[in-house]
C-alpha positions in Angstrom: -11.8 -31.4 -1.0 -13.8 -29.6 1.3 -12.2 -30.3 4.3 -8.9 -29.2 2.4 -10.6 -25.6 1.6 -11.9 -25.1 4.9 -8.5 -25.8 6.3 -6.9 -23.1 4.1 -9.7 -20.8 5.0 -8.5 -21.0 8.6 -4.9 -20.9 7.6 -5.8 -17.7 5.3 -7.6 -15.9 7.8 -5.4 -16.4 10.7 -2.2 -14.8 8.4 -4.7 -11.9 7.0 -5.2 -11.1 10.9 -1.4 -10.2 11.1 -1.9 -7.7 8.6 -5.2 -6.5 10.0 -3.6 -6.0 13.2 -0.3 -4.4 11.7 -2.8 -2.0 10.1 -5.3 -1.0 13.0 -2.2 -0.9 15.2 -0.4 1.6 13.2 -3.5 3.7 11.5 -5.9 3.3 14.0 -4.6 2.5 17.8 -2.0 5.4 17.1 -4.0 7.5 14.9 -7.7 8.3 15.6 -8.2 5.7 18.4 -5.0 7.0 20.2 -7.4 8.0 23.5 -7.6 4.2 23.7 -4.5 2.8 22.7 -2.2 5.1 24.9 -2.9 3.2 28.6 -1.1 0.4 27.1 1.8 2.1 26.6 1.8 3.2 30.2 3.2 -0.3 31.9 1.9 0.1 35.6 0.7 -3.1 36.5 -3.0 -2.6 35.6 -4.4 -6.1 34.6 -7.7 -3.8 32.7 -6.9 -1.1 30.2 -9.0 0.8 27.9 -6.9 -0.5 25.0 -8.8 -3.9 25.6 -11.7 -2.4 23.8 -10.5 -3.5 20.9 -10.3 -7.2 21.9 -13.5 -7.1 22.0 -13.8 -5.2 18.4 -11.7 -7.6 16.9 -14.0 -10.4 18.6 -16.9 -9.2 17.1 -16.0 -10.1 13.4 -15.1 -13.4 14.4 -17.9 -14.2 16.6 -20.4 -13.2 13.6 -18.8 -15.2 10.9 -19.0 -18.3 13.5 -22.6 -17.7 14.2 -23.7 -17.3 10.9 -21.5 -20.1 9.7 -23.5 -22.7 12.5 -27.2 -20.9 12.3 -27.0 -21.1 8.1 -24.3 -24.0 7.7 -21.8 -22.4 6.0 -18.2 -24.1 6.4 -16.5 -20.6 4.5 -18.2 -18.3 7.0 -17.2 -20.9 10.0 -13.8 -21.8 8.8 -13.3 -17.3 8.3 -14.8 -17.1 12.0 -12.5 -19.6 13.5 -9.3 -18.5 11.8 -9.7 -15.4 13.3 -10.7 -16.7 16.8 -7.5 -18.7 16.3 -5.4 -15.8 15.6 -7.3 -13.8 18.7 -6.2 -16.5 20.8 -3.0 -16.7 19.8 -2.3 -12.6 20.2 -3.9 -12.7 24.0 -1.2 -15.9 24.7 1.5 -14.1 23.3 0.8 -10.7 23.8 -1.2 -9.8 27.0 0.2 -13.3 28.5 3.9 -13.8 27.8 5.2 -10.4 26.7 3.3 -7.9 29.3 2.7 -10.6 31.9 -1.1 -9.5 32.2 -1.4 -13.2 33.6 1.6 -14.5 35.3 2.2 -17.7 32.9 4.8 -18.9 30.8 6.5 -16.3 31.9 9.9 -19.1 31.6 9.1 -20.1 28.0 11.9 -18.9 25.5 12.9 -19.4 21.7 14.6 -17.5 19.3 11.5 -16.7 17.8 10.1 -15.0 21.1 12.9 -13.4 22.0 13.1 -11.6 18.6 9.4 -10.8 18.9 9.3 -9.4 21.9 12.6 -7.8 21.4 10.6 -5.9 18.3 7.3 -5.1 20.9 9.7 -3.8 23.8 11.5 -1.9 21.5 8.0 -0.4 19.9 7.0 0.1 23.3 9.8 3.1 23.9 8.8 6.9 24.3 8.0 8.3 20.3 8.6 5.1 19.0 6.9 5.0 15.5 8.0 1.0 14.6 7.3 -2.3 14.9 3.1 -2.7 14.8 3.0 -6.1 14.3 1.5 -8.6 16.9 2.8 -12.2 16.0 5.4 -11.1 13.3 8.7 -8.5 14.1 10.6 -6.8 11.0 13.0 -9.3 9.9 16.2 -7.3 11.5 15.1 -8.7 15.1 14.6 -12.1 13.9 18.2 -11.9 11.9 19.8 -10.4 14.9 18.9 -13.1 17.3 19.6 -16.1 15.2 23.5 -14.2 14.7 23.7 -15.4 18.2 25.5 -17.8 19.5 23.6 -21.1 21.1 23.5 -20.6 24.7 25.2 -23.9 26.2 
């Protein structure tokens, strides 16, 4: 039963990151923390931005609840901690590597998920664009749109 808990945790905190990240995109990345946030809307090739100061403040959160979790075994604070690792990975792989190209991998990768997604970050992405602040999840519109498709053959 434990096991089963801790696996939720993980689950839990990984999908709560969305929102966290939807939230300090939107109310704090283009609100009072614009100074940092605004490099990364300037795409000139720079593999270091100041917005990447708040890879390391998400990070922190995580790295804490795993410390505490091994130094005073405690599988909730872990399982919290590695969720949101989980989810940290997960946004560098998608976001930094596949959409922006920051590191020249999987750049020929493609599903109708991704190409929704990014469709939804490119579009956020334009000059006094106000939408779209999610990381790993677009409105539903883009996701609609791209399944409307037809199959490539």
């Amino acid at each position: 039963m434990n096991t089963l808990l801790n696996i939720m945790l993980v689950v839990a905190a990984f999908f709560f990151m969305e929102f966290m990240a939807w939230f300090t995109h939107k109310f704090v990345m283009h609100g009072f923390l614009w100074v940092l946030h605004k490099d990364h809307h300037i795409r000139d090739g720079r593999k270091v931005e100041w917005n990447d100061v708040f890879a390391l403040i998400f990070a922190l959160p995580s790295i804490l609840l795993i410390y505490f979790g091994v130094i005073n075994p405690d599988s909730i604070l872990l399982s919290l901690g590695i969720g949101i690792a989980l989810y940290g990975f997960c946004y560098f792989m998608f976001h930094d590597v596949y959409v922006h190209q920051r590191v020249k991998i999987l750049s020929k990768f493609s599903n109708r998920y991704l190409r929704a997604t990014i469709r939804a970050h490119k579009a956020h992405h334009h000059p006094n664009a106000h939408y779209n602040y999610g990381f790993l999840v677009a409105p539903l519109k883009y996701y609609k749109e791209e399944f409307r498709k037809k199959k490539p053959d």
